[in-house]
C-alpha positions, 0 to 999 in steps of 0.5 A: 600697946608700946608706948604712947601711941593712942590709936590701933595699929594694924596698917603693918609690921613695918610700923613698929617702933623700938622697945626701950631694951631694944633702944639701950641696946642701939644707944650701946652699940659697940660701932666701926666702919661697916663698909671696911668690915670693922663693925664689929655689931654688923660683923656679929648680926651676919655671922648669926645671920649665917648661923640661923640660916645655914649659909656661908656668908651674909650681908646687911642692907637698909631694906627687904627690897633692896635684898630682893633687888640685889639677889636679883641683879646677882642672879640675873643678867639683863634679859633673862627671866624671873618665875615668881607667884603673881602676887609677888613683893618685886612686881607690886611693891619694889618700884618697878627695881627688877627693870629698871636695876637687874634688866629682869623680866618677870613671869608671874605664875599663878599660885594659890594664895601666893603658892604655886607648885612644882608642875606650874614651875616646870610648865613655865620655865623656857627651853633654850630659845634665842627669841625668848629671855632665859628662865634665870631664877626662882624666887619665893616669898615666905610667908605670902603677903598677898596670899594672906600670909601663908605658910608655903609647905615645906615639901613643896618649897622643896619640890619647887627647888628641885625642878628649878635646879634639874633645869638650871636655874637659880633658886631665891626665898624673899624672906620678909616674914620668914621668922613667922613661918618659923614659929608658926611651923616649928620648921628650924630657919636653916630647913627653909634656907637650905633649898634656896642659892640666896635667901634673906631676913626681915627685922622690921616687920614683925622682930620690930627693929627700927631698920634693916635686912640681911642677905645671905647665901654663899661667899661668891654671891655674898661678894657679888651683892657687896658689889652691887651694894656699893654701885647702888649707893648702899654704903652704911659706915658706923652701922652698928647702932641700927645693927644693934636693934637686929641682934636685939630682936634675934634674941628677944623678939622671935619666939613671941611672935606666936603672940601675933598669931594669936591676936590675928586669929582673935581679929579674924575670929572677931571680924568674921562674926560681923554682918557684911565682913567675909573671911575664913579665921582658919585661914589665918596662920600668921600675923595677916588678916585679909578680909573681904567686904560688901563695901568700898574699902577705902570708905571702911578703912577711913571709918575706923581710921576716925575710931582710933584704929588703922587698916589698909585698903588693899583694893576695891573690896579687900582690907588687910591688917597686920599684927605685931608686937605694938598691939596687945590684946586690948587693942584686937577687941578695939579694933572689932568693936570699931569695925562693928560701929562702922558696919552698923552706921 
């Protein structure tokens, strides 16, 4: 495990820290006024941004959400309608942004495991109707946080965009894990963008850079977020040094995260062989675990908690853990072997 931590980290990707290279690499930076353009380490993490996903421009903010939150005011206007899965990132976890910052109503659609078709999209999107809001975008999240970080299927990625774009809408990919997806379908980043008006990259989940996201799509809407990035506050001047970590982990940190994969497949392997634990491994294809149990989970996850290792409690019966480059092989077999003395006391 990276370096002194003493316990099991599986509460989240979020939770990982810089690498020693990673923190010459910010200690390094070549810096300068990333609101003016002039930082020369942002200006580089957009234009390989850019590259990577097949778009015109790009920008860099302090977090996924803020992505999500801007793409949306971009998109939207106050009152107009935004069709996402149920368990979509912007109605559970963004502070209620959608509201309070875009005016947006968001529509949940009820997808499988965070996927929903083309036909439930088509059934939901609103005809022109001055007593309804407007059907104004889709957004997707790839891969699905609470659908137990699935991959959605290319084709259906696809086939979701085209019905959105037969009837006008815009089309958003909340890309928090995006680069899992990548590696754990050989499918190039650029193929999963290129359906999609906006789109963007995570680095501090499972990359393990210390902060920040990037936003991208075309230079019109690229220069629309600069807008409502400086109406939000998002100014960030000698950026660099935390851009530097983002460049570091695009270069270092991408084809290993099949390493992540695999521990979560030995977690899952692990944690469904105990009495009282009920998840199917073939299920798992990225670096999320959600496990159900016959107990309180909130009880489970402070047991193991006190063995050293650390899940979260995603509801009254539902547990998740997360893998990521702070937990090596060892720290899987720790965290089974804890989950098995919780069970048995």
């Amino acid at each position: 495990m990276n370096g002194a931590q003493s316990f099991v980290e599986l509460y989240s990707d979020t939770r990982t820290r810089p690498t020693p290279a990673m923190r010459r690499a910010m200690a390094e930076a070549e810096v300068g006024d990333e609101q003016a353009l002039e930082d020369p380490t942002v200006n580089r993490l957009c234009e390989a941004v850019c590259r990577l996903t097949g778009k015109e421009a790009a920008i860099y903010l302090p977090s996924g959400t803020m992505c999500n939150q801007i793409a949306l005011m971009v998109h939207c206007r106050p009152g107009e309608e935004v069709l996402l899965d149920r368990s979509a990132h912007p109605i559970h976890f963004e502070g209620g942004g959608a509201g309070a910052l875009a005016g947006a109503v968001l529509t949940p659609l009820d997808g499988e495991h965070g996927i929903f078709t083309a036909d439930q999209l088509a059934a939901r999107i609103r005809t022109d109707n001055r007593h309804a809001p407007r059907s104004r975008l889709v957004s997707i999240e790839q891969t699905c946080n609470q659908g137990g970080g699935r991959i959605w299927p290319l084709e259906q990625v696809e086939q979701v965009c085209a019905v959105a774009r037969g009837r006008g809408l815009a089309t958003h990919m909340d890309g928090a894990r995006l680069m899992n997806a990548v590696v754990a379908s050989g499918v190039p980043a650029a193929r999963w963008c290129a359906p999609f008006d906006s789109c963007w990259i995570d680095f501090s989940k499972g990359l393990g850079a210390p902060v920040g996201a990037v936003l991208a799509g075309s230079e019109e809407f690229i220069a629309a977020a600069w807008r409502v990035k400086q109406m939000i506050g998002g100014a960030m001047r000698q950026a660099g040094i935390i851009a530097a970590a983002c460049l570091h982990a695009l270069e270092h940190h991408v084809d290993r995260l099949a390493e992540d994969h695999a521990n979560a497949k030995a977690l899952a392997e692990g944690l469904a062989a105990l009495p009282g634990l009920y998840l199917d491994p073939a299920t798992v294809e990225t670096n999320l675990v959600y496990v159900e149990l016959e107990g309180d989970a909130a009880a489970f996850v402070a047991a193991l908690r006190e063995r050293g290792v650390r899940m979260g409690a995603m509801g009254p019966r539902r547990v998740r853990a997360v893998t990521h480059l702070d937990v090596d092989r060892e720290g899987i077999e720790r965290a089974v072997a804890a989950a098995r003395q919780v069970l048995a006391g």
